[in-house]
N, C-alpha and C positions, 0 to 999 in steps of 0.2 A: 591490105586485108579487106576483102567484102565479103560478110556473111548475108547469104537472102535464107528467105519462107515464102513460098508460093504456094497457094492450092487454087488450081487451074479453071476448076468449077466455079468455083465461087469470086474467079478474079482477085482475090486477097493477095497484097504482100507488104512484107516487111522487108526490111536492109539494114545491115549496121556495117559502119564503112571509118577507115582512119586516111582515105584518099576520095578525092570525087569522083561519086561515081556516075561521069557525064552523061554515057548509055543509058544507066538505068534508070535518072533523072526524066531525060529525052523521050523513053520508050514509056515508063508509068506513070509517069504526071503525079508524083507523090506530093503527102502534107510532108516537111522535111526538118527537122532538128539541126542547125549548124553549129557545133560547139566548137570556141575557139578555147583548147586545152594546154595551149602551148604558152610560149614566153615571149612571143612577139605581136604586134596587131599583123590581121590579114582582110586584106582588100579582097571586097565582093561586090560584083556589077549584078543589083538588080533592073532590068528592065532599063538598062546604059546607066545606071545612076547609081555613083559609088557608093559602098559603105564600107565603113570603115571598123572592123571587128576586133574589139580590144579583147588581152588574154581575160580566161577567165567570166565569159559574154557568151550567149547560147542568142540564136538568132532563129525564131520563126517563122516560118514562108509555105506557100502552098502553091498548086500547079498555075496559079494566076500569071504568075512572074517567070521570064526568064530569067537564068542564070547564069553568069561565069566567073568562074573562079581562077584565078593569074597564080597560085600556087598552093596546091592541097594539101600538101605533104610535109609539112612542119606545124605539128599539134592540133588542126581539124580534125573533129570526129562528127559525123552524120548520121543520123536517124532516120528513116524513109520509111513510110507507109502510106496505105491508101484506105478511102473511108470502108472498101468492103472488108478489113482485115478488123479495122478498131469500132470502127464508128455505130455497126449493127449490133454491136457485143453491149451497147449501153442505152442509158437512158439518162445519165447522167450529162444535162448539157452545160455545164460550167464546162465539167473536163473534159467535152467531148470534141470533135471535130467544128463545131458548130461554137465554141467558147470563147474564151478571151483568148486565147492564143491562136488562133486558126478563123480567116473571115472574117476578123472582126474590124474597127475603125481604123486602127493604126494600121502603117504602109506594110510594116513587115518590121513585129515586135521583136525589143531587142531584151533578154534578161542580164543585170549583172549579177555574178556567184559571191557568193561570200566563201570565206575556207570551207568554213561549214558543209557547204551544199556542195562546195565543189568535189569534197573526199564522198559523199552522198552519190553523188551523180556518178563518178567513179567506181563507185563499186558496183552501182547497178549496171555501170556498160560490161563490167567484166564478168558480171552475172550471167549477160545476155550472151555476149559472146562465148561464155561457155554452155548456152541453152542452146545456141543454135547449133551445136554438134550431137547435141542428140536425137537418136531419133528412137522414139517412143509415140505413144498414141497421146502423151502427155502434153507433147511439147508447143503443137498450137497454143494451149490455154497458157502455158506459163509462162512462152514470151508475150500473148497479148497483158496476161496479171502485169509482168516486169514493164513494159510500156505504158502500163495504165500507172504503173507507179512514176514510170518518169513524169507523164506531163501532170501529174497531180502536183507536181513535186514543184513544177515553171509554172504552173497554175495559181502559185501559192503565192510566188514570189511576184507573178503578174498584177494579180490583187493588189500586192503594195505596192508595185512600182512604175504601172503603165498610168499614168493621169486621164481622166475622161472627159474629155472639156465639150462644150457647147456648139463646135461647130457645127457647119452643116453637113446632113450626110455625102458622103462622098459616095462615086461609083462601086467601087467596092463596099463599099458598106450596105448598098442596096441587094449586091448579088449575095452580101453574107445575108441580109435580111429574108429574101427570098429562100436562099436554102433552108433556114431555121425553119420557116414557114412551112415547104417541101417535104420535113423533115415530123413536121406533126401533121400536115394534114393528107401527106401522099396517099393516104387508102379512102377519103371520103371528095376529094378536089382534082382534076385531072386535066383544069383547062386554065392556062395562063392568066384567060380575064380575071378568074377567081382569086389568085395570088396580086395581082393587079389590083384589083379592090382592097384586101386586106393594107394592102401597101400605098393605098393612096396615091396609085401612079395608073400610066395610060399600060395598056400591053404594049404598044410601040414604045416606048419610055423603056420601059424593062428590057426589049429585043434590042433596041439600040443599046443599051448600056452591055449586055452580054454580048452583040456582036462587037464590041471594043475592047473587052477585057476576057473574053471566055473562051474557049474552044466550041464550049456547046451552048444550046441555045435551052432558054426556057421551057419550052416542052420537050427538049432532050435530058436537062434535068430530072422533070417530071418523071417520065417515061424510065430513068434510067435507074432511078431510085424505087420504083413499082416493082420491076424485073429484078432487081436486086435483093427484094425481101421475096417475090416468087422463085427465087435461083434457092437462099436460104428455108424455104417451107417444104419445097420440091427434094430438096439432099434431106434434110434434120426433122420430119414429119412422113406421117402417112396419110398426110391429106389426099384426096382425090385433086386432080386439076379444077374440077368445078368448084369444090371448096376452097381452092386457095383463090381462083378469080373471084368468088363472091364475097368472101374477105377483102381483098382487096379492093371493092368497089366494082365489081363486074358483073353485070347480071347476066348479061348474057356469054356463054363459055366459047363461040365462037371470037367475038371480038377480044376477050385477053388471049385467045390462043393463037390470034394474026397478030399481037403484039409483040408477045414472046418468040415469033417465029421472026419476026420483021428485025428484033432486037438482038437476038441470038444465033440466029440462024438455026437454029436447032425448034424441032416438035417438042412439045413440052413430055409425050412418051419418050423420045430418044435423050431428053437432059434427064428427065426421071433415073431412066435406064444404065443411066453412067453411073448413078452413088455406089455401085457394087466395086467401082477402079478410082473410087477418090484415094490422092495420094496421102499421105502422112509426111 
């Protein structure tokens, strides 16, 4: 069983899955929930490097890592999403993409369930799975509610049980840094040095570190996260283009409208033009 939610404009998606779903892994680069629900441990290759998933253990990872999985289909269930589906809808950044569970120090956090949580976490998956079959103008918001419930829920339990110790920051831990950063200051900072300072590193320091662990580079970050909140102003408002570039940091309406076109491919008229065929 794979249920997805796409809306195409705005690049969002969600997945809930009781098998790997290696494609859609491959294809979306999602943040991913691995719950092991079943009665036996199961072996998971992050990045060649075993782990070992005992029942009753929900495993956090994001598009950083590769994955493979030696057998899905005895008690795994997965959660997939991407930050355009969750991450825009808050400002909450404990539980947000940006939190302890997602970017953060540790390699690829692991939770254990108590009974408790574990009949909890259950009802929410069958919630969902019955959310994703309807279709209503409803249903975007009540599967992002029901997600926002689950990682509140491993948010909670991260607090007690991920330890934060004094090490030094690791590579990963610089690009969660960075994002955070990305993430407050994307409409006033637009140029790498600038995060580079905040962060007490070289902009070479930072490119090297993303070209070892990223797909995209620091000002594709930048850049991707700008167009991402003018994707969301352009559907969900009736701003003008020049008001949503000068929000965003743009003075002049030429240069965000080479951006958006360089990024999308599309005229910021012809993405406009589409909100009348967004799907549901």
């Amino acid at each position: 069983m794979i249920k997805t939610f796409e809306d195409s404009h705005l690049g969002s998606f969600f997945a809930i899955s009781i098998e790997y779903p290696e494609d859609l892994v491959d294809r979306k680069k999602p943040l991913m929930f691995i719950w092991n629900d079943g009665s036996h441990n199961q072996i998971i290759h992050v990045n060649e490097r075993q782990i070992t998933l005992p029942p009753s253990t929900v495993l956090c990872t994001t598009y950083l890592y590769n994955l493979r999985i030696d057998n899905s289909e005895n008690g795994l269930k997965f959660l997939l999403f991407n930050r355009e589906f969750y991450c825009i809808h808050t400002n909450d950044r404990e539980v947000s993409c940006n939190g302890l569970l997602f970017f953060g120090s540790d390699f690829t956090p692991t939770l254990r369930l108590s009974e408790g949580e574990t009949g909890t976490l259950r009802t929410l998956f069958t919630v969902l799975t019955e959310e994703f079959d309807i279709r209503d103008t409803g249903r975007e918001e009540m599967l992002r509610i029901l997600l926002k419930r689950f990682i509140i829920r491993c948010t909670r339990m991260a607090n007690n049980q991920i330890v934060k110790n004094g090490d030094n920051q690791t590579e990963i831990d610089l690009i969660r840094h960075f994002n955070v950063l990305v993430e407050e200051h994307f409409k006033s900072k637009k140029r790498v040095s600038e995060y580079a300072e905040l962060l007490f590193k070289s902009p070479k320091t930072i490119a090297n570190v993303f070209s070892k662990n990223s797909e995209y580079t620091p000002l594709g970050v930048i850049h991707n996260r700008v167009i991402l909140e003018a994707k969301r102003m352009l559907l969900y408002t009736d701003k003008s283009a020049k008001q949503i570039g000068s929000e965003l940091g743009y003075d002049d309406p030429a240069q965000f409208s080479k951006l958006f076109k360089k990024q999308t491919s599309y005229t910021i008229t012809e993405f406009k033009n589409s909100k009348s065929v967004i799907p549901k």
